[in-house]
N, C-alpha and C positions, 0 to 999 in steps of 0.2 A: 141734570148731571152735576155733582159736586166733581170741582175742577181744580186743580190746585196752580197758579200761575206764579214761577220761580225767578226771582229775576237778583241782580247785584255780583254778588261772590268776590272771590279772593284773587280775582286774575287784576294784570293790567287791564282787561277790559273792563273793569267792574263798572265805570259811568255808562259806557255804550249799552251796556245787558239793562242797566235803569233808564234807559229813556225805551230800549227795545222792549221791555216788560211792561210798564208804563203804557206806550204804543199798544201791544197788543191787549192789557184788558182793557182802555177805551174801544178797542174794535169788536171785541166779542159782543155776541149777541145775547146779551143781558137777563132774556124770554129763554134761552136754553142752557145756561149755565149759571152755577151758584156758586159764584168765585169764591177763591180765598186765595187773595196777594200775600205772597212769601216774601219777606227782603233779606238776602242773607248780607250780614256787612262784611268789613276790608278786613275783621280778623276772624270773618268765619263764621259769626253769632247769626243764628236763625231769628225773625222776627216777622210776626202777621202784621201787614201794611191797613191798620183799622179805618183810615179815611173810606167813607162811604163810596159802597162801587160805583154809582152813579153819577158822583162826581170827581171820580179821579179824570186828572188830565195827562197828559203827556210832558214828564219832569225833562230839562233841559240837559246837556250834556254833562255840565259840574254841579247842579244843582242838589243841594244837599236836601234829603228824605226825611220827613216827620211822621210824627201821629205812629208811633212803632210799639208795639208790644210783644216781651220777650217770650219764644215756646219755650215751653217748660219740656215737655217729650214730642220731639221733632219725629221719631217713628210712627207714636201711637195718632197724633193728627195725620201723617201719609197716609196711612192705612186705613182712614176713615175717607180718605180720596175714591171718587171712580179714576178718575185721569190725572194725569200730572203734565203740566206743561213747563219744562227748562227753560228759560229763556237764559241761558246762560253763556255766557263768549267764553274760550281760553280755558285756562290749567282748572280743575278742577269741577269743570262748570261742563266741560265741550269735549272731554279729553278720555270719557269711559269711566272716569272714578265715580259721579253720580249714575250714570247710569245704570251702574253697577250694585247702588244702592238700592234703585228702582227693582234692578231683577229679584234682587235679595229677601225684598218684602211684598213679590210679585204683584206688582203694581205697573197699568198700563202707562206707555210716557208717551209723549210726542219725539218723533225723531230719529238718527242712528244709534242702535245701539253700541256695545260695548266695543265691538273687536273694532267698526266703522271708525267710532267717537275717537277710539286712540289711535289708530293708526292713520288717518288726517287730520288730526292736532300735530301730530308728528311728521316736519315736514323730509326730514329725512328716508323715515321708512314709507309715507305715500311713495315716493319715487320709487323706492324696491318696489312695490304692488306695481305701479302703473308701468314701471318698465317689464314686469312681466308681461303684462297687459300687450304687451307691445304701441303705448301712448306715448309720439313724439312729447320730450320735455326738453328745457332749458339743459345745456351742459353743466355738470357741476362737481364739486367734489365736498367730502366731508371730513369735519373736522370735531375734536372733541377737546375740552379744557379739563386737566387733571391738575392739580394744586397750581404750582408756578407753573404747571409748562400744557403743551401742547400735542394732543395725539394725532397723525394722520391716517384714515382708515381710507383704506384704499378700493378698488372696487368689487376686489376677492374678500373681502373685512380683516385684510392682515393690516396691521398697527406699526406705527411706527411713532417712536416721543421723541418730540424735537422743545426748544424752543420757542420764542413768537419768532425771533428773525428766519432758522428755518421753514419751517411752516409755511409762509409769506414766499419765500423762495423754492418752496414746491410749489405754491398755488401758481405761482408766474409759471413754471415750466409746464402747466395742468390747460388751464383759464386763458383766455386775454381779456385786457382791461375795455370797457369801462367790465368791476363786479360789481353782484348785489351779495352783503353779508346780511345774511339772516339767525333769529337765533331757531333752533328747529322746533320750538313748541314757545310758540307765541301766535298771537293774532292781531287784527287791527293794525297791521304794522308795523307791531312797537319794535324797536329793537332794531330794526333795519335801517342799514344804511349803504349807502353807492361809493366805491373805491376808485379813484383813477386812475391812483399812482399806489407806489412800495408804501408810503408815510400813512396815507388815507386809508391801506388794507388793513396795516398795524394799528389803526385806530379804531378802525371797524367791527376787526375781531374783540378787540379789548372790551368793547360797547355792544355786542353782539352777547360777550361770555355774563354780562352781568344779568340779563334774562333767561340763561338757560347753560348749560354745561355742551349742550348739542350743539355744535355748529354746522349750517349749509352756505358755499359759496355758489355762486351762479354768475354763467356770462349773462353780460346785458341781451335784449331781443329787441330789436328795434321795431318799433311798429303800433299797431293798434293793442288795448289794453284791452279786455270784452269776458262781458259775463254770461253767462246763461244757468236760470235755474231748473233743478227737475224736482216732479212730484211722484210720489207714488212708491210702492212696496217691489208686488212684482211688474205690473202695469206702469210702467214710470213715461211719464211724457216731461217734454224739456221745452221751456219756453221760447221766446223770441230772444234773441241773443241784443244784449243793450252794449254801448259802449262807455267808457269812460274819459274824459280829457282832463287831467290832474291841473292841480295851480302851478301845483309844485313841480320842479323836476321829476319828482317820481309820486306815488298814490302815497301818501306817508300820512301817518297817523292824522297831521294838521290839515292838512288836504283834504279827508276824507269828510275831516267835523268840523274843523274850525274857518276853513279858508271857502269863502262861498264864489271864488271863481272858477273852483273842482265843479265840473257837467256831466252830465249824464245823458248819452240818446239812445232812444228805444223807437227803433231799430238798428242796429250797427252802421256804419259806412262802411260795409265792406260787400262782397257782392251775395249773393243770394245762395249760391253753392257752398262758398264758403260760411256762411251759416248755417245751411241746412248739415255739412261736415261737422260742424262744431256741436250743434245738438246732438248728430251721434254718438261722438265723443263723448260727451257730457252724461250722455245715458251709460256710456258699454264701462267709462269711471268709475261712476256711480256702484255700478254692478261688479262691479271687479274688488271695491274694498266691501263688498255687503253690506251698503247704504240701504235705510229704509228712513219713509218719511220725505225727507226732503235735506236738500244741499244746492250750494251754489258754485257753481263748477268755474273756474276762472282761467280764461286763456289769453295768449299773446299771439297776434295774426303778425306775420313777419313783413317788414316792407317789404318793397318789389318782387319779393316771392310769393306772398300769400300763404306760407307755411304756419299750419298752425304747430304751437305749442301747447301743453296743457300747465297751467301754474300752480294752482292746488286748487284743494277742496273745500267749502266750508260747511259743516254739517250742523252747524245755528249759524247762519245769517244772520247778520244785522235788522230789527224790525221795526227801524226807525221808521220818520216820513221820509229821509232824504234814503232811504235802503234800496238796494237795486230787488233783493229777492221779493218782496210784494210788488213792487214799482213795474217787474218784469212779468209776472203773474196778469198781473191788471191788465195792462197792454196786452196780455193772450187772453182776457175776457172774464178773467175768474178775481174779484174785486176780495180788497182785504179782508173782510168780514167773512167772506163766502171759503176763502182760502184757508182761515182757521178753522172752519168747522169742517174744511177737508182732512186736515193735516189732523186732528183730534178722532175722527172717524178711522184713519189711517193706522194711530196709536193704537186703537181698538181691535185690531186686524191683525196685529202682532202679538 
């Protein structure tokens, strides 16, 4: 099977997607696929990765990519693909505009398509889906940035432009503190930050607006952080739900990559109902924005309540070694290797 493996792109995530692409064609099985590593760079240039496949290794988080050779027509080598694997994070990559590519020159891919890919890239309109869904989520409100000022969209989508001091002084009357500013279309964390007070919201929006025009605020949720992934089209089964314990105050970009006192356990500390609850979840999610392929469903288990929330979605995971969506797999029995030749077969069914 000619295979095509995508990995890099134009997002803040572009390191994470090269060590995750990286990762995944050492893991492929070399007997059934005839790879051809894609690198796309920071400004967007398509490039075949010609280091020999048998000895590619798995590049480091900032580690800069050699041995590159420029495609001259990036359609006509797709089209001579059977499969295409994204391995892509973030805007452009995770967010429907490749995928969209994909349909265009009908071409099978790995993963959600179009409507899935943008609307949980999208952390704002996820929540419109899943709260039809009727999916307990975080409280929140949203906000939008238009030149100097500040739009509040409220939860009929009536607008109102304020200010940043406004703005701040709705959220207080909305929210209570501790918040999380997020920007609504970003991944990997970026962009996020925790507010405590008026000074730290106003700083957060500011820092929030420079990844994205969207903005989501969220109350904090106290408790456990926990993932669970699912596989499948219409069959979708959901893993063993792992946990996570950050370094940091909260899971933040450095946490996740750079700070090696971020853990991970697989199976959760939490009790066995409340797991087998969270897989449902994670499945009836899944199905609710028309996930195919695979995603990784992330929730917050509430202290002393045990209320779950649902956080978002991610429809490319991280394929790192230190990644929960393989790491969670495994631990259900189905090993890295074996998991891509699922997800590829998956691509074929679509």
């Amino acid at each position: 099977m000619k295979l095509a493996v995508i990995f890099g792109g134009t997002s803040t995530e572009h390191n994470v997607s090269v060590v995750s692409g990286t990762s995944v064609i050492k893991n492929l099985d070399k007997s059934k696929y005839e790879i051809l590593p894609i690198y796309i760079d920071k400004d967007g240039i398509w490039y075949e990765y010609t280091k020999d496949i048998e000895e590619i290794d798995v590049l480091q988080i900032e580690e800069e990519i050699k041995e590159l050779k420029r495609i001259d027509n990036v359609l006509e080598l797709l089209k001579k693909q059977d499969v295409i694997f994204p391995v892509l994070h973030g805007l452009n990559g995770e967010d429907g505009t490749i995928q969209g590519l994909f349909e265009m020159i009908k071409k099978p891919y790995v993963g959600c398509k179009v409507l899935a890919s943008s609307a949980c890239m999208d952390k704002v309109y996820t929540k419109v889906i899943l709260e039809k869904a009727g999916i307990n989520q975080a409280k929140s409100e949203y906000i939008r940035k238009f030149k100097d000022k500040y739009i509040y969209i409220d939860k009929s989508f009536n607008e109102k432009i304020c200010n940043l001091d406004e703005v701040c002084k709705i959220l207080e009357t909305k929210l209570n503190y501790p918040m999380f500013i997020k920007p609504s279309n970003s991944g990997s964390s970026v962009g996020i930050s925790e507010a405590k007070n008026y000074e730290e919201l106003k700083k957060a929006i500011e820092y929030a607006s420079k990844f994205d025009k969207k903005i989501l605020v969220e109350e904090e949720i106290k408790g456990h952080e926990v993932e669970c992934a699912v596989l499948g089209n219409e069959d979708v089964i959901a893993s063993f739900v792992g946990e996570i314990k950050a370094a940091d105050e909260f899971y933040s970009f450095d946490a996740k990559y750079k700070n090696q006192e971020s853990k991970t356990f697989i199976p959760a500390d939490i009790p066995d109902s409340i797991q087998e609850e969270i897989r449902k979840q994670a499945i009836k999610a899944f199905k609710a924005v028309d996930g195919k392929g695979l995603s990784r469903v992330d929730f917050f288990v509430e202290k002393d309540t045990n209320r779950i929330y649902l956080n978002e979605i991610n429809t490319m995971p991280g394929f790192t070694k230190i990644s929960m969506y393989p790491k969670l797999f495994e631990h259900y029995g189905i090993n890295y290797s074996k998991l891509l030749d699922k997800l590829i077969e998956l691509a074929e069914e679509t």
